[in-house]
C-alpha positions in Angstrom: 99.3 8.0 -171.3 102.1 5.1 -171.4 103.0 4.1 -174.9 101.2 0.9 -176.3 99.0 0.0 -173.1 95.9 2.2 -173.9 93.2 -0.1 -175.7 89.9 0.0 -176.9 87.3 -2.1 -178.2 84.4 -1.6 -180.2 82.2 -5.1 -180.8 79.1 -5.7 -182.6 76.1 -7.3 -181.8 76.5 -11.1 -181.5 74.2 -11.5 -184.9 72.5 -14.6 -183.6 70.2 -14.2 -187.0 73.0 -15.2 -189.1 73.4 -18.1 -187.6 69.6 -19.2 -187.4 69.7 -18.5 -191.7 72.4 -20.2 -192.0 71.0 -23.3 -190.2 67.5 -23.3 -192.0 69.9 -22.9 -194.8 71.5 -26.5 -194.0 68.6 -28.3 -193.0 66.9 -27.4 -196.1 70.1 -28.3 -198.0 70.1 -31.5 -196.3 66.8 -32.7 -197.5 67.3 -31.6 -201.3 70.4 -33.6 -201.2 69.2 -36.8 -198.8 65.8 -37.2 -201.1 68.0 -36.9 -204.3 71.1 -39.5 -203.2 68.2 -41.9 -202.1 66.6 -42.2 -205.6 70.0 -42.4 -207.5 71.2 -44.9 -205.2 68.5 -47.0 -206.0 68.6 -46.5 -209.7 72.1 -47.1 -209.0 71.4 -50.6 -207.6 69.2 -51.5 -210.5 70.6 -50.5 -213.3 74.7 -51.5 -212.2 75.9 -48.0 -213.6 79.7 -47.6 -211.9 79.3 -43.8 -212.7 75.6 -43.0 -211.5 77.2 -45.1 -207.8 80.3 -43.0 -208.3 77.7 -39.7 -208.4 75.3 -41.0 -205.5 78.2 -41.9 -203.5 79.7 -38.5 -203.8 75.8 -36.7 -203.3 75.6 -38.6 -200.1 78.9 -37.0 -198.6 77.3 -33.6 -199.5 74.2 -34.1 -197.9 76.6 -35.9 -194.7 78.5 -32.4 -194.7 75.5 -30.0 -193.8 75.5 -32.3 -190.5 79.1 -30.4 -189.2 78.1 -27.3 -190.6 74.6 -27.5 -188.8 76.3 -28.3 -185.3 78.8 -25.5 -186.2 76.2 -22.6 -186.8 74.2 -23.9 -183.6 77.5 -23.4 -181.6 78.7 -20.0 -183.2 75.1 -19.1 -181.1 76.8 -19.6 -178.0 77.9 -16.2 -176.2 81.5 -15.8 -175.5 82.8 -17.4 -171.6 85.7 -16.8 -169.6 87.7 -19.7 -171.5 86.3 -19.4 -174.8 87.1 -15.9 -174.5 86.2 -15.1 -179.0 82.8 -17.5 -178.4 82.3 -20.9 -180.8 83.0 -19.7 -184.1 85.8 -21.4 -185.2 83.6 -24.5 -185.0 82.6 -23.6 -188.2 85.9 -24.0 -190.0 86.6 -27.2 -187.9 83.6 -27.6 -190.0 84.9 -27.2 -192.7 87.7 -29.6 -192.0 85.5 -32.2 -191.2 83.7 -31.7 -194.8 86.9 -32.2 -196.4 87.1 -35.7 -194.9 83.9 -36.5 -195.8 84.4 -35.2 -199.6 87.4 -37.2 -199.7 85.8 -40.8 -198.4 83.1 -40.2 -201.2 86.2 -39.6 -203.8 87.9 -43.3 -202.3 84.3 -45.0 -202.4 83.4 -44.1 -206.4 87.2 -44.6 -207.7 87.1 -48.4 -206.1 83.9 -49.2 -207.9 84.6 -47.3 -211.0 88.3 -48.8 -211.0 86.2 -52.7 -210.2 83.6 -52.3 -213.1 86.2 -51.0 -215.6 88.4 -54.3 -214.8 85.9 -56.9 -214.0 83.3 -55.6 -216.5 79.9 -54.8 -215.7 76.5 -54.2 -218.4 74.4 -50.8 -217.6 70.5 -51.8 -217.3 67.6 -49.2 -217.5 69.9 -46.4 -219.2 66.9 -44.6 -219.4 66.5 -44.7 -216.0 70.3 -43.8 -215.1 69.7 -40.8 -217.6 67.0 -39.5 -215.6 68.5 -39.9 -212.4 71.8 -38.0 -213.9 69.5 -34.8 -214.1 67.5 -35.3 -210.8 71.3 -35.4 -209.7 71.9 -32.4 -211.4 68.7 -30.1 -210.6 68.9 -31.4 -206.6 72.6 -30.1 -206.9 72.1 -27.0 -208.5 68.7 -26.2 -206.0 71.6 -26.3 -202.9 74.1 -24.6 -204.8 71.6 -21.5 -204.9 70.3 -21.7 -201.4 73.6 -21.7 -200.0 75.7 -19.2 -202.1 73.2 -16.5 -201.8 72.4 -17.3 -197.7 76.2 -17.6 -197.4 76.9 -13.9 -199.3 74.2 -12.6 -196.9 75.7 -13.9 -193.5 79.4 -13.6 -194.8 79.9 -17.7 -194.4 82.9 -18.6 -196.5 82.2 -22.4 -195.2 78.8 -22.0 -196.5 79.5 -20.3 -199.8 82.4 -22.8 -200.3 79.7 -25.8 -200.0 77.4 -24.4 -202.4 80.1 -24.0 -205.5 81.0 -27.7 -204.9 77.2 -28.4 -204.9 77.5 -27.2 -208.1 80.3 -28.5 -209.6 78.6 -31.6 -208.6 75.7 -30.9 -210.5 78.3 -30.4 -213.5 79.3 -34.1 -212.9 75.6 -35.4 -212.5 75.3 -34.5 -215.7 78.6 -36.6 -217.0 76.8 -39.5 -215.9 74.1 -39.2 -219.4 77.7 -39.9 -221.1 77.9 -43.5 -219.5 74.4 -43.8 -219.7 74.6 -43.0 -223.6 77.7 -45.2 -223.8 75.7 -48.2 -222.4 73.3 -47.7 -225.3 75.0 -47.3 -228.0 76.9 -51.0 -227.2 79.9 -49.5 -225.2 79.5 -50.4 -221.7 83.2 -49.5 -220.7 82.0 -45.7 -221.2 80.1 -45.7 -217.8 83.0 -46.5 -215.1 85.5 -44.3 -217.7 83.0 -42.2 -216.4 83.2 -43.0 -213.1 86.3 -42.2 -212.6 86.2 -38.9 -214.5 84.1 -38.1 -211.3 86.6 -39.4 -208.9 89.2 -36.9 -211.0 86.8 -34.1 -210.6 86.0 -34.7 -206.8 89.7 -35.3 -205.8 90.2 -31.5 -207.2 87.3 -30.1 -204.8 89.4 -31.8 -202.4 92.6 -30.0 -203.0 90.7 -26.6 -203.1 88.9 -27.2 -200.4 91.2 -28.4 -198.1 93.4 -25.1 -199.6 90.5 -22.4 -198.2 89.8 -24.2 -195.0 93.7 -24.0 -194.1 93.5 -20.3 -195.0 90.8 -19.7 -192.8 92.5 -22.2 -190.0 95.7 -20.2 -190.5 93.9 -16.8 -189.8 94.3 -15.8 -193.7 91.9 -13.1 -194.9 90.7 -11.9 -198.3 93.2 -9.5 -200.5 91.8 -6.2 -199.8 90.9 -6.4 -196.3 93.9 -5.4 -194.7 94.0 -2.4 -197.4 90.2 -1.3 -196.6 91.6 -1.3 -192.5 94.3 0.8 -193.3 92.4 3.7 -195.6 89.9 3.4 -193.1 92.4 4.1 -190.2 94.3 6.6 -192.5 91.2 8.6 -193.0 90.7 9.7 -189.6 92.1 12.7 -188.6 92.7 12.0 -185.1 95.3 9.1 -186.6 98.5 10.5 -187.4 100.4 6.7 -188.6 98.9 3.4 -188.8 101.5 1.1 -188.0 100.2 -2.1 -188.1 97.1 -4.2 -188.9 95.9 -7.9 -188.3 92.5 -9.3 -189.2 91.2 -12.9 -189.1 87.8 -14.5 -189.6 86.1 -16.1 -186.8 83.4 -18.3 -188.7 81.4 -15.9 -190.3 82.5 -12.8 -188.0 85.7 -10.9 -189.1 87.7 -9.6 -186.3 90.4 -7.0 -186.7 93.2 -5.1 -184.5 94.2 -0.9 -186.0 97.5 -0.2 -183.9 98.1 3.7 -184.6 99.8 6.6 -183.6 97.7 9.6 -182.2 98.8 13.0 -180.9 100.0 12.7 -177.4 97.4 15.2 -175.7 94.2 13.2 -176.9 91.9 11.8 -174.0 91.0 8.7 -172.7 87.6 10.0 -174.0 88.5 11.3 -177.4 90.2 7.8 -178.1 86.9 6.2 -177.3 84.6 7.8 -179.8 87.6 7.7 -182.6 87.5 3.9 -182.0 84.0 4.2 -182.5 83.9 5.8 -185.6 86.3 3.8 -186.6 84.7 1.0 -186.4 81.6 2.2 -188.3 83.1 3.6 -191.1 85.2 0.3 -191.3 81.7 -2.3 -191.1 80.6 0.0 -194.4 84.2 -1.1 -196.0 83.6 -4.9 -194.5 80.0 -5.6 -193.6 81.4 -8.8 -191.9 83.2 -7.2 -189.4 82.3 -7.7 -185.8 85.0 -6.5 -183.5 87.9 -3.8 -183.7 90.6 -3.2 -181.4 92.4 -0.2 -182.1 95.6 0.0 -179.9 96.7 4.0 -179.9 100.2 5.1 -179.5 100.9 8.3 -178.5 103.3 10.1 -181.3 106.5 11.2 -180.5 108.7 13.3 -182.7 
């Protein structure tokens, strides 16, 4: 058996359920949030808060990212072709790219009209009102945040996970909006776009770690500890006499992974085959995620 040219693979079922849960996840997601940027906006409108417009504006880019995510979990359905040889899954951290953008446009929008109030001077009407739509901001937010954590953990979508923490960070600064409103009643109207751009602040920092995780998962980065679990995993076997090298990446939500190893010399083609297999079953209870192993054997040498 030539050195380094005998490979197999072991795949998974394409989990085509994953993606349908994470879909109904995103539609539902995108209601909560549509329904709950429609009512502060037009509190906002009223009432002339800077920071409740500076928290609609930012709720209506999250409700605007569930649209990439949505047309990203309907492509990761796609099987595999002859040019898209590892199927549509990176279409979910384009994705996540795109939502980036969009998280960014909605930090540009509220610091202009925070940064125009604060100068030009604006009086909050309705504070009652502004303080109520603060905590429909708040609940709506924390509803998605839920939804999407927990469906993400159960698919193994770090794009989706990822969305649902800044959901509820947003709550966080729905909730900063009662401090303008409270401002505005007491007698200090300057309170609400201070406020204001306190959000902007906080929404330029889920930019920067945002944009952080979806380069790591564009630049093939994976979690510390998954390389380590590959390796005991690998080690474990008795067949495996060295593992000599390791590489993993996420695909979307599917982790892929590569196990080059030495073996002893005299094992067959068909002993090679069921130690991949077992490989790659005691490795999915190590890494639920993981759909596909390639484990490259190199015949040992002394």
């Amino acid at each position: 058996m030539p050195a380094g040219r005998t490979v197999r693979h072991h795949h998974a079922p394409v989990d085509h359920g994953a993606s349908a849960e994470g879909i109904r996840a995103v539609k539902l997601s995108l209601a909560v949030l549509a329904l709950t940027a429609a009512f502060q906006l037009a509190v906002a409108l009223l009432s002339g808060s800077a920071a409740l417009l500076a928290d609609t504006a930012h709720n209506f880019g999250d409700a605007l990212t569930a649209l990439p995510l949505w047309l990203a979990f309907a492509l990761s359905r796609r099987a595999a072709s002859r040019s898209y040889t590892y199927g549509y899954g990176r279409a979910e951290d384009l994705a996540g790219a795109a939502i980036v953008g969009v998280i960014l446009l909605s930090a540009a929008v509220s610091g202009y009209e925070s940064a125009t109030k604060l100068l030009e001077g604006s009086g909050v009407r309705g504070t009652g009102w502004v303080a109520l739509a603060a905590v429909t901001g708040f609940a709506g937010n924390e509803l998605v945040a839920r939804l999407r954590i927990s469906t993400g953990r159960r698919i193994g979508s770090a794009a989706l996970i990822a969305d649902g923490q800044h959901a509820r960070t947003d709550g966080l600064t729905s909730l900063a909006v009662l401090a303008g409103a409270a401002g505005a009643w007491l007698g200090y109207p300057a309170v609400d776009p201070v406020v204001g751009l306190g959000i902007t602040a906080v929404i330029l920092l889920i930019v920067r770690d945002s944009a952080r995780t979806v380069w790591r998962r564009l630049m093939d980065a994976v979690e510390p500890g998954t390389v380590e679990a590959l390796e005991e995993v690998a080690s474990g076997m008795p067949e495996i006499l060295q593992v000599e090298e390791v590489r993993a990446r996420w695909i979307g939500h599917s982790l892929h992974a590569e196990v080059r190893a030495r073996v002893p010399p005299e094992l067959s083609a068909e002993r090679i085959g069921e130690l991949s297999e077992r490989l790659a079953t005691a490795a999915r209870k190590r890494l639920p995620r993981l759909e596909r192993v390639l484990l490259e054997p190199v015949p040992h040498t002394v």
